[in-house]
C-alpha positions as protocol buffer text, in pm:
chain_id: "A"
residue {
  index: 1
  type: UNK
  ca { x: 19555 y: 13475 z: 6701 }
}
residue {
  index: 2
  type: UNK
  ca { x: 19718 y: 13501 z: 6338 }
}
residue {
  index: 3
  type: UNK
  ca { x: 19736 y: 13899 z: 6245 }
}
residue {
  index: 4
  type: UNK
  ca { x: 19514 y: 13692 z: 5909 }
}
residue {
  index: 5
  type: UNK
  ca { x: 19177 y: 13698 z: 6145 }
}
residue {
  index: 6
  type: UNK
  ca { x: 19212 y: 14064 z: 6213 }
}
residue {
  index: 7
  type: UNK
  ca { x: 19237 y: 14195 z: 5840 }
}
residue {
  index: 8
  type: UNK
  ca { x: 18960 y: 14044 z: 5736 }
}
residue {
  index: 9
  type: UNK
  ca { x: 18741 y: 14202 z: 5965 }
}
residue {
  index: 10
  type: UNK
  ca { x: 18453 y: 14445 z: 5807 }
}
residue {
  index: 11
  type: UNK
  ca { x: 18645 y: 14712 z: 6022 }
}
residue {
  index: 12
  type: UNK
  ca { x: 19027 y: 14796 z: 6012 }
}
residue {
  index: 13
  type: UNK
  ca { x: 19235 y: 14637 z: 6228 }
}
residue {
  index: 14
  type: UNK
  ca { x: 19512 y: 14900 z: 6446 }
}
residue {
  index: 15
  type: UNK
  ca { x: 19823 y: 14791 z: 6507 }
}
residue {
  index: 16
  type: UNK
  ca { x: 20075 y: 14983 z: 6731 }
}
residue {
  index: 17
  type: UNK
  ca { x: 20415 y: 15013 z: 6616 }
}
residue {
  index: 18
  type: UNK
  ca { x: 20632 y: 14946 z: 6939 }
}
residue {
  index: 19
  type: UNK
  ca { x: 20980 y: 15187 z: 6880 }
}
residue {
  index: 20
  type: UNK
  ca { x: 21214 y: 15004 z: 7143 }
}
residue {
  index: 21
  type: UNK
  ca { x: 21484 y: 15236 z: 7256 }
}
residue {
  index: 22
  type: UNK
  ca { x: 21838 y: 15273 z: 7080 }
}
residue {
  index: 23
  type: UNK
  ca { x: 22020 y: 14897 z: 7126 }
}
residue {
  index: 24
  type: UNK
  ca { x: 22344 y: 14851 z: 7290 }
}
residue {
  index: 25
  type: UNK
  ca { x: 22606 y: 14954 z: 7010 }
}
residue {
  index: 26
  type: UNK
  ca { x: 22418 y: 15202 z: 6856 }
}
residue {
  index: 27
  type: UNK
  ca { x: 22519 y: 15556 z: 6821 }
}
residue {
  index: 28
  type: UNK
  ca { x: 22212 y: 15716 z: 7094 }
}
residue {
  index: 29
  type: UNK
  ca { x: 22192 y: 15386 z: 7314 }
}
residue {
  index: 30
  type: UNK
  ca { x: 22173 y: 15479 z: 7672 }
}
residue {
  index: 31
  type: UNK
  ca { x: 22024 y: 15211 z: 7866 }
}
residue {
  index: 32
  type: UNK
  ca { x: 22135 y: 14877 z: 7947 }
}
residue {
  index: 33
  type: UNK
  ca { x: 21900 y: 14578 z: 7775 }
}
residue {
  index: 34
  type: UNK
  ca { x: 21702 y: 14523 z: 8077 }
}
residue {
  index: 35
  type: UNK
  ca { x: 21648 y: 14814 z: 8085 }
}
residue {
  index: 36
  type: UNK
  ca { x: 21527 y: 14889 z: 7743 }
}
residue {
  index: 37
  type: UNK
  ca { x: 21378 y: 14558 z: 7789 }
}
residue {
  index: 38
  type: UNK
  ca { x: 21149 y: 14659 z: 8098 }
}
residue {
  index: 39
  type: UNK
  ca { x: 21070 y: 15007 z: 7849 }
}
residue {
  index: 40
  type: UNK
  ca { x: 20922 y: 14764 z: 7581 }
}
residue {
  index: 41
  type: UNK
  ca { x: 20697 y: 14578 z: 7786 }
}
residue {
  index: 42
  type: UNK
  ca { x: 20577 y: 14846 z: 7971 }
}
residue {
  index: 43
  type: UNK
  ca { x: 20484 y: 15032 z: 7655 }
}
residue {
  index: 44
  type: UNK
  ca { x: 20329 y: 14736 z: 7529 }
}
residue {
  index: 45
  type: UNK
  ca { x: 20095 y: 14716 z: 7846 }
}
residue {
  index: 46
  type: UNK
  ca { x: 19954 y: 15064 z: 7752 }
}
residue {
  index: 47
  type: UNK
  ca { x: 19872 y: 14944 z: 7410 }
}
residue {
  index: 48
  type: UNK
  ca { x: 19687 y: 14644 z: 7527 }
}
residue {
  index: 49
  type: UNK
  ca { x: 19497 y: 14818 z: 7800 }
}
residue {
  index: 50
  type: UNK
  ca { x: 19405 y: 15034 z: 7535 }
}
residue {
  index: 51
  type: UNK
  ca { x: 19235 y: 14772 z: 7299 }
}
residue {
  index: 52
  type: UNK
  ca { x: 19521 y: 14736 z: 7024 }
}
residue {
  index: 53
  type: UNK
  ca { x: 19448 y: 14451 z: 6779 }
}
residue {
  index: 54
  type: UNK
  ca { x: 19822 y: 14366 z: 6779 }
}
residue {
  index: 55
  type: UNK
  ca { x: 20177 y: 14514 z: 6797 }
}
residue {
  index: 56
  type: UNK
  ca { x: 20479 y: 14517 z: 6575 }
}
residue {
  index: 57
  type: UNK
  ca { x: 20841 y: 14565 z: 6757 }
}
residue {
  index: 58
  type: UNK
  ca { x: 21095 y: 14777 z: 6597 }
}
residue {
  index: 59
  type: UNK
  ca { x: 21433 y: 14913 z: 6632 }
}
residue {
  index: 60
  type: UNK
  ca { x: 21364 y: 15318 z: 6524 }
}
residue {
  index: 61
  type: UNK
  ca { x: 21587 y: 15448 z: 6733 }
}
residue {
  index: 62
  type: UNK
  ca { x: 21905 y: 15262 z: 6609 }
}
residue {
  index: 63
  type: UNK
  ca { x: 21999 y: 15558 z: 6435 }
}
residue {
  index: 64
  type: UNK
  ca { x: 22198 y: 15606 z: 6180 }
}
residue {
  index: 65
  type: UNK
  ca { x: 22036 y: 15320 z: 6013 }
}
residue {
  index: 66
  type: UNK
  ca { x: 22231 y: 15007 z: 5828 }
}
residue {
  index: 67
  type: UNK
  ca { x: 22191 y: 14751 z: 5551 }
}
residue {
  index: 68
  type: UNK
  ca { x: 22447 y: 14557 z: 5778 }
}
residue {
  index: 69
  type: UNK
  ca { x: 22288 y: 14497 z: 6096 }
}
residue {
  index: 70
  type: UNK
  ca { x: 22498 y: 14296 z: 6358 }
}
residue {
  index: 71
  type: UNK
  ca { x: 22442 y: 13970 z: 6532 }
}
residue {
  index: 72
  type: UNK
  ca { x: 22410 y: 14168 z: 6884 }
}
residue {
  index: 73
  type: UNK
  ca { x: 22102 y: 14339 z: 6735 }
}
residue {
  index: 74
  type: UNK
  ca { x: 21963 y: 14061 z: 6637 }
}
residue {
  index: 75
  type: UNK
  ca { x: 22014 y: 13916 z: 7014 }
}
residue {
  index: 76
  type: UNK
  ca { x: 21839 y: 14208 z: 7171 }
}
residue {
  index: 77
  type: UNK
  ca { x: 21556 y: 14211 z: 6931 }
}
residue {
  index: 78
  type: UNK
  ca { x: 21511 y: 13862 z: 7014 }
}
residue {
  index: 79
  type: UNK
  ca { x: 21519 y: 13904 z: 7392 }
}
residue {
  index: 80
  type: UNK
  ca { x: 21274 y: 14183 z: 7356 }
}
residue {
  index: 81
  type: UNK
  ca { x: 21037 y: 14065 z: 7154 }
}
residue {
  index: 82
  type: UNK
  ca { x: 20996 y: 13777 z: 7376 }
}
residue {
  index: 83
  type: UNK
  ca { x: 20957 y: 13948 z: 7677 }
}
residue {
  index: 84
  type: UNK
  ca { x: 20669 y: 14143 z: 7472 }
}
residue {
  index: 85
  type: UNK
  ca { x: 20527 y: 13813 z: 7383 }
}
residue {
  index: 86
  type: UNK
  ca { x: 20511 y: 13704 z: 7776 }
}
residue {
  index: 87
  type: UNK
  ca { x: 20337 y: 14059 z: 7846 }
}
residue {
  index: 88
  type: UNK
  ca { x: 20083 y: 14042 z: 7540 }
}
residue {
  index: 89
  type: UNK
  ca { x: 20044 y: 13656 z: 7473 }
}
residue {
  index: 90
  type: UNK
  ca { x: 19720 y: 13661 z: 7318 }
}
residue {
  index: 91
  type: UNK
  ca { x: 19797 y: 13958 z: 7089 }
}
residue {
  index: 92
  type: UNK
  ca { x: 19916 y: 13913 z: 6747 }
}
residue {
  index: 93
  type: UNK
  ca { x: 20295 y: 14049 z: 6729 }
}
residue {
  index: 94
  type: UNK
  ca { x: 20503 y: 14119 z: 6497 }
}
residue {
  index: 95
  type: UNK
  ca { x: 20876 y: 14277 z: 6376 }
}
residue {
  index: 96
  type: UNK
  ca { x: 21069 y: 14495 z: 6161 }
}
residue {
  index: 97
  type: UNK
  ca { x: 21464 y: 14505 z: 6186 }
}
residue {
  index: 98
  type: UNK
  ca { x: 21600 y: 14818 z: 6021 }
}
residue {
  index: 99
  type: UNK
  ca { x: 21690 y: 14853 z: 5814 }
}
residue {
  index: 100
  type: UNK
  ca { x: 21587 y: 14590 z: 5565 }
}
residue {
  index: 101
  type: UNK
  ca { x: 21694 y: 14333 z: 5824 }
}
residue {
  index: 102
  type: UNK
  ca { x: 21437 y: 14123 z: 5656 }
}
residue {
  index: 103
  type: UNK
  ca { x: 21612 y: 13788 z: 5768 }
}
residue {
  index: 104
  type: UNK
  ca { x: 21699 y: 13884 z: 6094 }
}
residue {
  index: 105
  type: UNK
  ca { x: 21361 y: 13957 z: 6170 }
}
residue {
  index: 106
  type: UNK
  ca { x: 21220 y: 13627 z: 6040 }
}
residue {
  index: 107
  type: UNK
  ca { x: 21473 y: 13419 z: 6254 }
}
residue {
  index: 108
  type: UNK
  ca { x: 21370 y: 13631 z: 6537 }
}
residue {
  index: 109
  type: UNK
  ca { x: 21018 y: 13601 z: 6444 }
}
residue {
  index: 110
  type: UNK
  ca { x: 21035 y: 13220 z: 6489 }
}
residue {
  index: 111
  type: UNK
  ca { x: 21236 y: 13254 z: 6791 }
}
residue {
  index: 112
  type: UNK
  ca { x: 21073 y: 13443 z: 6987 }
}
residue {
  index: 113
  type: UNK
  ca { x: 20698 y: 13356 z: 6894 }
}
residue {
  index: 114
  type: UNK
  ca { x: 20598 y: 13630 z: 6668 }
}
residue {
  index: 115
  type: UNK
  ca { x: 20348 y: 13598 z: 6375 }
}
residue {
  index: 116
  type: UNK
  ca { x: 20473 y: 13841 z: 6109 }
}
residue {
  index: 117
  type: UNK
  ca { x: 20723 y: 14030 z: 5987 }
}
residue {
  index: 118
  type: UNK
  ca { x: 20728 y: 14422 z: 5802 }
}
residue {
  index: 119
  type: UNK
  ca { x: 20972 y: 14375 z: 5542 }
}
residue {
  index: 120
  type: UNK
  ca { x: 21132 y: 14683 z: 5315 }
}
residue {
  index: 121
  type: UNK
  ca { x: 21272 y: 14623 z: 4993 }
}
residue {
  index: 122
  type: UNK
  ca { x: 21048 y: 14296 z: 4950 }
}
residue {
  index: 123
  type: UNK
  ca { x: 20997 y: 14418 z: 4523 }
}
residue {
  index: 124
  type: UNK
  ca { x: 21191 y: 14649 z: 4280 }
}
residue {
  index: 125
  type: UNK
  ca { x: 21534 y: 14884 z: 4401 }
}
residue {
  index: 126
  type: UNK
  ca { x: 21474 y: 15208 z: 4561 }
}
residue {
  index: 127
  type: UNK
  ca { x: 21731 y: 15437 z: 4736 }
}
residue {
  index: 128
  type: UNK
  ca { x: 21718 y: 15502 z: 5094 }
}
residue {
  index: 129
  type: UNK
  ca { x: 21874 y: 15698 z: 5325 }
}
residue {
  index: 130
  type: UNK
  ca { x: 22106 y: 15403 z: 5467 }
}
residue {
  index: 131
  type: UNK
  ca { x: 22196 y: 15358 z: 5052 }
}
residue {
  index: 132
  type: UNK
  ca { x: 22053 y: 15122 z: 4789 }
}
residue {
  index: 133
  type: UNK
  ca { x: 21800 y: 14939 z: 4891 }
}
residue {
  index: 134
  type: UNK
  ca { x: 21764 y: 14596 z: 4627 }
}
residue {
  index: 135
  type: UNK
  ca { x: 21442 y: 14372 z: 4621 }
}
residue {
  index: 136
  type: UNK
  ca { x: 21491 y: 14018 z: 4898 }
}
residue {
  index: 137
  type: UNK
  ca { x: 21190 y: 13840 z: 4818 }
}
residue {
  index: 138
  type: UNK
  ca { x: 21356 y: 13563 z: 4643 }
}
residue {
  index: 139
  type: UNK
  ca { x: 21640 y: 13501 z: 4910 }
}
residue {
  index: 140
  type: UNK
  ca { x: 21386 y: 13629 z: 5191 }
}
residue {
  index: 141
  type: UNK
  ca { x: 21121 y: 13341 z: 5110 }
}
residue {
  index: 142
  type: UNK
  ca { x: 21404 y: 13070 z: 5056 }
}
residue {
  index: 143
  type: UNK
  ca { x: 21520 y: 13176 z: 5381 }
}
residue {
  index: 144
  type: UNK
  ca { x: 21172 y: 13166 z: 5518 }
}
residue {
  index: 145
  type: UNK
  ca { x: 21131 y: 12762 z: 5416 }
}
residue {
  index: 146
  type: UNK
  ca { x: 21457 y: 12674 z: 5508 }
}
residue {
  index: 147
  type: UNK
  ca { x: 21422 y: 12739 z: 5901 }
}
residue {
  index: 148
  type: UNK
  ca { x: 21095 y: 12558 z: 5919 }
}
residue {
  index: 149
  type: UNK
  ca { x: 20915 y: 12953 z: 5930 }
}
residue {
  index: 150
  type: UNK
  ca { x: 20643 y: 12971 z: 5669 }
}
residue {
  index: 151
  type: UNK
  ca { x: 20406 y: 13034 z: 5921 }
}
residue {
  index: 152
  type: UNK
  ca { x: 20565 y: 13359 z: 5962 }
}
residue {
  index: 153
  type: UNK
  ca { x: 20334 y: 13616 z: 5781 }
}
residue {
  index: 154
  type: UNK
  ca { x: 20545 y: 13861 z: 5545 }
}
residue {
  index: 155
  type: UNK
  ca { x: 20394 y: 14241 z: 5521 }
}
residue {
  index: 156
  type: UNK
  ca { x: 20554 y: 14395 z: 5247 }
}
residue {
  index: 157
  type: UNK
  ca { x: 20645 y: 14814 z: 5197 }
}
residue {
  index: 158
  type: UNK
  ca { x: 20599 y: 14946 z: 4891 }
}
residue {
  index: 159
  type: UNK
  ca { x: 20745 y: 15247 z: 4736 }
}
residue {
  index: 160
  type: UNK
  ca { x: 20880 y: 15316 z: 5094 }
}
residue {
  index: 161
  type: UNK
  ca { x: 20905 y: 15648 z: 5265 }
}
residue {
  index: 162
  type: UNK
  ca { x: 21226 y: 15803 z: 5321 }
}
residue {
  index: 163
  type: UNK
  ca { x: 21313 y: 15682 z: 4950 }
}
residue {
  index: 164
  type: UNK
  ca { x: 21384 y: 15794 z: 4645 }
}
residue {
  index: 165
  type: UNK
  ca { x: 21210 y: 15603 z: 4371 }
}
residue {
  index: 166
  type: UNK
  ca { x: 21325 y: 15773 z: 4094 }
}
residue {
  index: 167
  type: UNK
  ca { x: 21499 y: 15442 z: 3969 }
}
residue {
  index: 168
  type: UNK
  ca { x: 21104 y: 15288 z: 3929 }
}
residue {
  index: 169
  type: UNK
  ca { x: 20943 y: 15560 z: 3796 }
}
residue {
  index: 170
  type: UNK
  ca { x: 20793 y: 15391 z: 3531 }
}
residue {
  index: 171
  type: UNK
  ca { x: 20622 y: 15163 z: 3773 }
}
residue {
  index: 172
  type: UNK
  ca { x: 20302 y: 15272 z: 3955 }
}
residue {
  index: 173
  type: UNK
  ca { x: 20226 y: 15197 z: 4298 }
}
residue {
  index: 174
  type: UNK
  ca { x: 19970 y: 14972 z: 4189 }
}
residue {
  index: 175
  type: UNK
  ca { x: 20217 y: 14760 z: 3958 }
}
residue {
  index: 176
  type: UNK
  ca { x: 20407 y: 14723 z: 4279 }
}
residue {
  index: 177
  type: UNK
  ca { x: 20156 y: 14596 z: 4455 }
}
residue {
  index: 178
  type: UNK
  ca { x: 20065 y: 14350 z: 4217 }
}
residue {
  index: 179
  type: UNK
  ca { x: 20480 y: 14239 z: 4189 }
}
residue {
  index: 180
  type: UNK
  ca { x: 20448 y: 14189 z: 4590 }
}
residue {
  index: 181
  type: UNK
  ca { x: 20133 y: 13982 z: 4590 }
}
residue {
  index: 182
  type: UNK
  ca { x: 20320 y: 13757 z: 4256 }
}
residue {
  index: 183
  type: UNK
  ca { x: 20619 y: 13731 z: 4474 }
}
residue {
  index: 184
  type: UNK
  ca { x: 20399 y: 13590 z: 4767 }
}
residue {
  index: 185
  type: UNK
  ca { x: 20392 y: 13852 z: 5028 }
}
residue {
  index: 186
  type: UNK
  ca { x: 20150 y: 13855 z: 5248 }
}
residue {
  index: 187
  type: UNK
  ca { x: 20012 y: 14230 z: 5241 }
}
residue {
  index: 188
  type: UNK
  ca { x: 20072 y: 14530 z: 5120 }
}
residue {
  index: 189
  type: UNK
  ca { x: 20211 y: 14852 z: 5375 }
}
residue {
  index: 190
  type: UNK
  ca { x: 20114 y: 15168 z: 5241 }
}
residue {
  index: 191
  type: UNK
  ca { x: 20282 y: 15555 z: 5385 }
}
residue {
  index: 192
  type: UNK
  ca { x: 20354 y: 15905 z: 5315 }
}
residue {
  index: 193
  type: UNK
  ca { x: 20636 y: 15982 z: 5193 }
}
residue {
  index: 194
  type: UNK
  ca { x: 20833 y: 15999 z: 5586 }
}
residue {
  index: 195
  type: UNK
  ca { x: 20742 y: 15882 z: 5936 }
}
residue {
  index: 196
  type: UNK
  ca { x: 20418 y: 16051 z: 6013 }
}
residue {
  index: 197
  type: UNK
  ca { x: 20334 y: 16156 z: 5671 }
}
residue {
  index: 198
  type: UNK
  ca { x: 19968 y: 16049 z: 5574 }
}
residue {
  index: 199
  type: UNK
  ca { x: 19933 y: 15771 z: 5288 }
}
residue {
  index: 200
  type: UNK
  ca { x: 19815 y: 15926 z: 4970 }
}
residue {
  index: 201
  type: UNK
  ca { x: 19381 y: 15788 z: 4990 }
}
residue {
  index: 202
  type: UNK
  ca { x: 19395 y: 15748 z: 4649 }
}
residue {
  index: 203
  type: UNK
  ca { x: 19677 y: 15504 z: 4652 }
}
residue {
  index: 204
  type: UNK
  ca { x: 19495 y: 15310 z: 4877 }
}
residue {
  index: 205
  type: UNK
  ca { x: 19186 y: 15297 z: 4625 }
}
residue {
  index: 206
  type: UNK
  ca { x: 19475 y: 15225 z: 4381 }
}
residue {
  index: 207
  type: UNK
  ca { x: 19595 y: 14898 z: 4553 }
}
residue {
  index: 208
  type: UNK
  ca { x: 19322 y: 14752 z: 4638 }
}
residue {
  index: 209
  type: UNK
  ca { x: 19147 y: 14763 z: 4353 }
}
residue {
  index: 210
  type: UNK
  ca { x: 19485 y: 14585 z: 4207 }
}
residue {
  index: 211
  type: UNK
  ca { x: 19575 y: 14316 z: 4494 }
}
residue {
  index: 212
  type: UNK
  ca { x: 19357 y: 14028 z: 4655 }
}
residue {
  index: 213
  type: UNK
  ca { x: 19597 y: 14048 z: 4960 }
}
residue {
  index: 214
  type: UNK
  ca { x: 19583 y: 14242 z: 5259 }
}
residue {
  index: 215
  type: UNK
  ca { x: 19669 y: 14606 z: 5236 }
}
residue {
  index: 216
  type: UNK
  ca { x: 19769 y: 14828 z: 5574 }
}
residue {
  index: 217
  type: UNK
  ca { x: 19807 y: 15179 z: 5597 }
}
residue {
  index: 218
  type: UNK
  ca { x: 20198 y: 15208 z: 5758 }
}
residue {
  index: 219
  type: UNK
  ca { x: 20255 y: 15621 z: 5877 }
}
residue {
  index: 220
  type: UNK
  ca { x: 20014 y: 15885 z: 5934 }
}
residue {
  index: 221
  type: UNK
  ca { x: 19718 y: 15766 z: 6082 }
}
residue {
  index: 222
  type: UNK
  ca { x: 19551 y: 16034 z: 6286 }
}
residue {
  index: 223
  type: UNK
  ca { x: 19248 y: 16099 z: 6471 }
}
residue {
  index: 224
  type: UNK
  ca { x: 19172 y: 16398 z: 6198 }
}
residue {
  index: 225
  type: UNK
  ca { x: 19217 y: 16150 z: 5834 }
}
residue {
  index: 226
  type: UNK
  ca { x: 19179 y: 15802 z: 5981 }
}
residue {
  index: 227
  type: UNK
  ca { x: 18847 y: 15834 z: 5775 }
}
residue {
  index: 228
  type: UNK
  ca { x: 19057 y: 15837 z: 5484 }
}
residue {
  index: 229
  type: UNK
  ca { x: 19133 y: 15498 z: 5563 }
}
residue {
  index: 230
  type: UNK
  ca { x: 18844 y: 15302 z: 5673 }
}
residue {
  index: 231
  type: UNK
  ca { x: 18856 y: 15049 z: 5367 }
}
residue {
  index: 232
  type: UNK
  ca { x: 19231 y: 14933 z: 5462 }
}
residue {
  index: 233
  type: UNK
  ca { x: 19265 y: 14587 z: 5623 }
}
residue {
  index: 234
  type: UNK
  ca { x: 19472 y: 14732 z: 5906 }
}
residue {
  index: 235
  type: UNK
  ca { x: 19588 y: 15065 z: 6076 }
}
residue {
  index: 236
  type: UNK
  ca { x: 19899 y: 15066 z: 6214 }
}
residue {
  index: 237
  type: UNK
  ca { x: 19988 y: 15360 z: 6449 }
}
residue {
  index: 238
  type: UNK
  ca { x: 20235 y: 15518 z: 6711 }
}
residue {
  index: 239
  type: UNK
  ca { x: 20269 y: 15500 z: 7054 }
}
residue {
  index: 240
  type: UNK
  ca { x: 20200 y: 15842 z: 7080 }
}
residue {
  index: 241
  type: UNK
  ca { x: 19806 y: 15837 z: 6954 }
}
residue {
  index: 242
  type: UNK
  ca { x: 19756 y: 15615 z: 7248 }
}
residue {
  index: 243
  type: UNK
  ca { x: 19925 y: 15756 z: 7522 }
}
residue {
  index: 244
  type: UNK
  ca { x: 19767 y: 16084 z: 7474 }
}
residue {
  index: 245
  type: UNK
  ca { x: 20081 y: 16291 z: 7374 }
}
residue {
  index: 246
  type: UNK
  ca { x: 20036 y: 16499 z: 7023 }
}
């Protein structure tokens, strides 16, 4: 099932965001691959025996962060995310590479059998923590048709967390949108302002009065606010809110 025949159900679709641990060559990596490996898929078990809509692999732990992001991450994203695919095969999966690994993660994507990528820095130049973050929609898409992917959904961040957008100021969140949905994303990802930090509602009201696309709500989603969010397309949450741990 596409993750397009969840969001355009009357009720939001939740999506669990699967953090694999830290990859070999990373600064707090401490397990072999299988081993990390075996972690992924049994995390993903929980999620589907919990009723999750779909799930979206990603590297979080690979900290510090980089915009250059090796080949052997790309390997063991790859070998993960298919193993996830094997454990949830009727599930709609996804990927996000960080950081900004927006290639890497659509190569993987159609290697491994995903349906979508989350892509940072799809519109405009923000500064992250890992540096300056420039807009890849252009090469990202060209990329996209050139490996025979464009069935590979793109879900686009806007005015991402962890970011300083001081350098688009002038631009509102729902001008963003709109340059996301003219440069053929997908859908919109909305957050706080950090990992765990509720989306602003009004945003929300913002884009989607401005966008015709899809529009998720990306950090922040608790049991308390998820009212807030009722009208987005999708929810996507932490592995925490369904394992039971605060």
């Amino acid at each position: 099932m596409r993750l397009s025949e969840l969001v355009g159900r009357l009720q939001p679709a939740v999506l669990g965001m699967l953090h694999v641990g830290a990859l070999p060559g990373t600064p707090r990596n401490c397990l072999p691959l299988p081993g990390i490996i075996d972690k992924a898929c049994h995390e993903a078990e929980i999620y589907k025996d919990a009723g999750i809509d779909g799930l979206i692999v990603e590297n979080m732990h690979d900290l510090p962060y980089t915009t250059s992001v090796g080949p052997e991450i790309t390997a063991a994203m790859t070998v993960i995310s298919a193993a996830v695919k094997q454990t949830c095969p009727q599930l709609p999966l996804g990927i996000q590479i960080l950081c900004s690994a927006n290639q890497q993660a659509v190569a993987v994507a159609l290697a491994a059998g995903l349906d979508f990528i989350r892509a940072e820095g799809f519109v405009f130049s923000h500064v992250a923590d890992e540096g300056i973050i420039n807009a890849c929609a252009g090469d990202l898409l060209r990329y996209r048709k050139q490996i025979g992917a464009e069935h590979i959904q793109i879900f686009a961040d806007i005015k991402k967390k962890h970011s300083a957008h001081a350098l688009t100021a002038d631009v509102s969140v729902s001008e963003t949108a709109k340059a996301a949905e003219l440069f053929l994303a997908d859908g919109i990802v909305l957050t706080g302002t950090a990992t765990g930090m509720p989306a602003d509602p009004e945003e929300l009201k913002e884009v989607e009065q401005a966008v015709k696309i899809p529009v998720l709500i990306g950090s922040g989603v608790t049991l308390e606010n998820v009212r807030n969010y009722l009208d987005a397309n999708a929810l996507i949450i932490e592995y925490d809110s369904v394992h039971g741990t605060p």
